[in-house]
N, C-alpha and C positions, 0 to 999 in steps of 0.2 A: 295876518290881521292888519298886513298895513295896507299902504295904496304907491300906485304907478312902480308895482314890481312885473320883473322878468326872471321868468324860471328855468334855468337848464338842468336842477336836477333831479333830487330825489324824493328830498323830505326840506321842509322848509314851516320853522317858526320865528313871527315875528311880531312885534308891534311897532315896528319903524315903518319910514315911507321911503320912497324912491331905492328900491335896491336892487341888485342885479347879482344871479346866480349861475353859477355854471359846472358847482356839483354835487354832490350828495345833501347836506343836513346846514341848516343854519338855524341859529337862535337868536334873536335880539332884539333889544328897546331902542336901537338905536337911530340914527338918519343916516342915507346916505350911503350905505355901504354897499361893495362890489367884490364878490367872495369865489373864488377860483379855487378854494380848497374841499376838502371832504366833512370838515364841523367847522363851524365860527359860533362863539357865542358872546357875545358886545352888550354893550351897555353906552357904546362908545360914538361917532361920528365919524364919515368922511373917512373910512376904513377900506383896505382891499389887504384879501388875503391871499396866499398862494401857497399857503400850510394846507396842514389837513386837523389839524385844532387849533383854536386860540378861544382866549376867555381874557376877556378886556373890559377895564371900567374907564376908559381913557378914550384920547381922540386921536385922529389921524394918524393913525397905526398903518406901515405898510410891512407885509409879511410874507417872507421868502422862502417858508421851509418845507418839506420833504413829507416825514412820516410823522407821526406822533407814537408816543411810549413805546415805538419798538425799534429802536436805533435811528430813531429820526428826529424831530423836533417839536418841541414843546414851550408853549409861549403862553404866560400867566403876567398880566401886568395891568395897573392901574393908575399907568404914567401916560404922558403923552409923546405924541412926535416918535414913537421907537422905531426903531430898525432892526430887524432882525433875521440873521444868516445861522447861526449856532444851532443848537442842539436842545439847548436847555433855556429857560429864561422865566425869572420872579424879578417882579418891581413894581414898587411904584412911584416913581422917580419920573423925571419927563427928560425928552430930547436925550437918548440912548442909542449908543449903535451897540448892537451885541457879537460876536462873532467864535465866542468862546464856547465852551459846553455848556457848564452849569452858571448861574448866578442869583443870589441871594442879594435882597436889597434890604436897607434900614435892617440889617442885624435878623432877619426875618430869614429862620430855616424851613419855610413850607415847602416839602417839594409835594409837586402834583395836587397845591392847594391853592384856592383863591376862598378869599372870604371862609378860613377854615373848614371845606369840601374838599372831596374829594375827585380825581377826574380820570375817563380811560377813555380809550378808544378800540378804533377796531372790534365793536359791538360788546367792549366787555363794561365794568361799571365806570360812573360818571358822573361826577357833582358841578352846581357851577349854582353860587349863591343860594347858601342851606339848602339845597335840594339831594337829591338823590339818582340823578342821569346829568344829563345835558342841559337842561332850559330852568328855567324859573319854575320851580315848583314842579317838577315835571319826572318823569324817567325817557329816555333816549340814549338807544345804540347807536353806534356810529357809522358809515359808510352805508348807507339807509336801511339798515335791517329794520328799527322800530323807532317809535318818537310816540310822547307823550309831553304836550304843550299845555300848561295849566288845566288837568285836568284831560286831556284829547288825546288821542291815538291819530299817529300818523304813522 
């Protein structure tokens, strides 16, 4: 839904503009982002991913991880400026490097939660702001089995 994007993957929703894709599934309201993983779902700015999930309400996120929920890495954060190498990651704090497994920020034990959802991947379930899959309002597997963006099947 947005404009002056480039697509190299699979499934892609958005309502942001200028953004550039190179795999499987993206979600977001955001500007600006360049997503090299297999899901991103933003709310955020001026983003590159190189996970295969992340779920951000923050800005200039750059992201270095591997897999999601299955010995890989998992990135939930509503800070800015993060960095992240680890395994694990909740915040929402800004200007973070991470590089450990798990972390818990402001006393806040969500694991595999933003905005109190839930999230999965590798086509199993998936929350990201009170929804029920991947997007806003929406249901979406991961690694582009299925997407459903406000309502749409993708």
């Amino acid at each position: 839904l947005g404009t002056a994007d480039h697509f190299h993957g699979t499934q892609y929703h958005s309502r942001g503009t200028n953004h550039h894709f190179r795999d499987t599934t993206y979600h977001s309201r955001g500007t600006y982002h360049h997503s090299c993983g297999t899901k991103y779902h933003s709310h955020g700015t001026s983003d590159h991913c190189y996970g295969t999930k992340i779920h951000t309400c923050g800005t200039n996120h750059h992201f270095c991880g591997r897999t999601y929920q299955s010995g890989g890495t998992m990135y939930h954060s509503l800070g800015t400026t993060d960095h992240m190498d680890g395994t694990k990651y909740h915040s929402r704090v800004t200007s973070e490097h991470f590089h450990g497994t798990e972390y818990h920020s402001r006393g806040r034990n969500y694991r595999y939660h933003i905005h109190g959802t839930n999230d999965g991947s590798n086509g199993t379930n998936g929350d990201s702001f009170d929804t029920n899959d991947h997007s806003d309002r929406t249901n979406d597997h991961s690694l582009g089995t299925s997407g459903q963006n406000r309502g749409t099947n993708d």
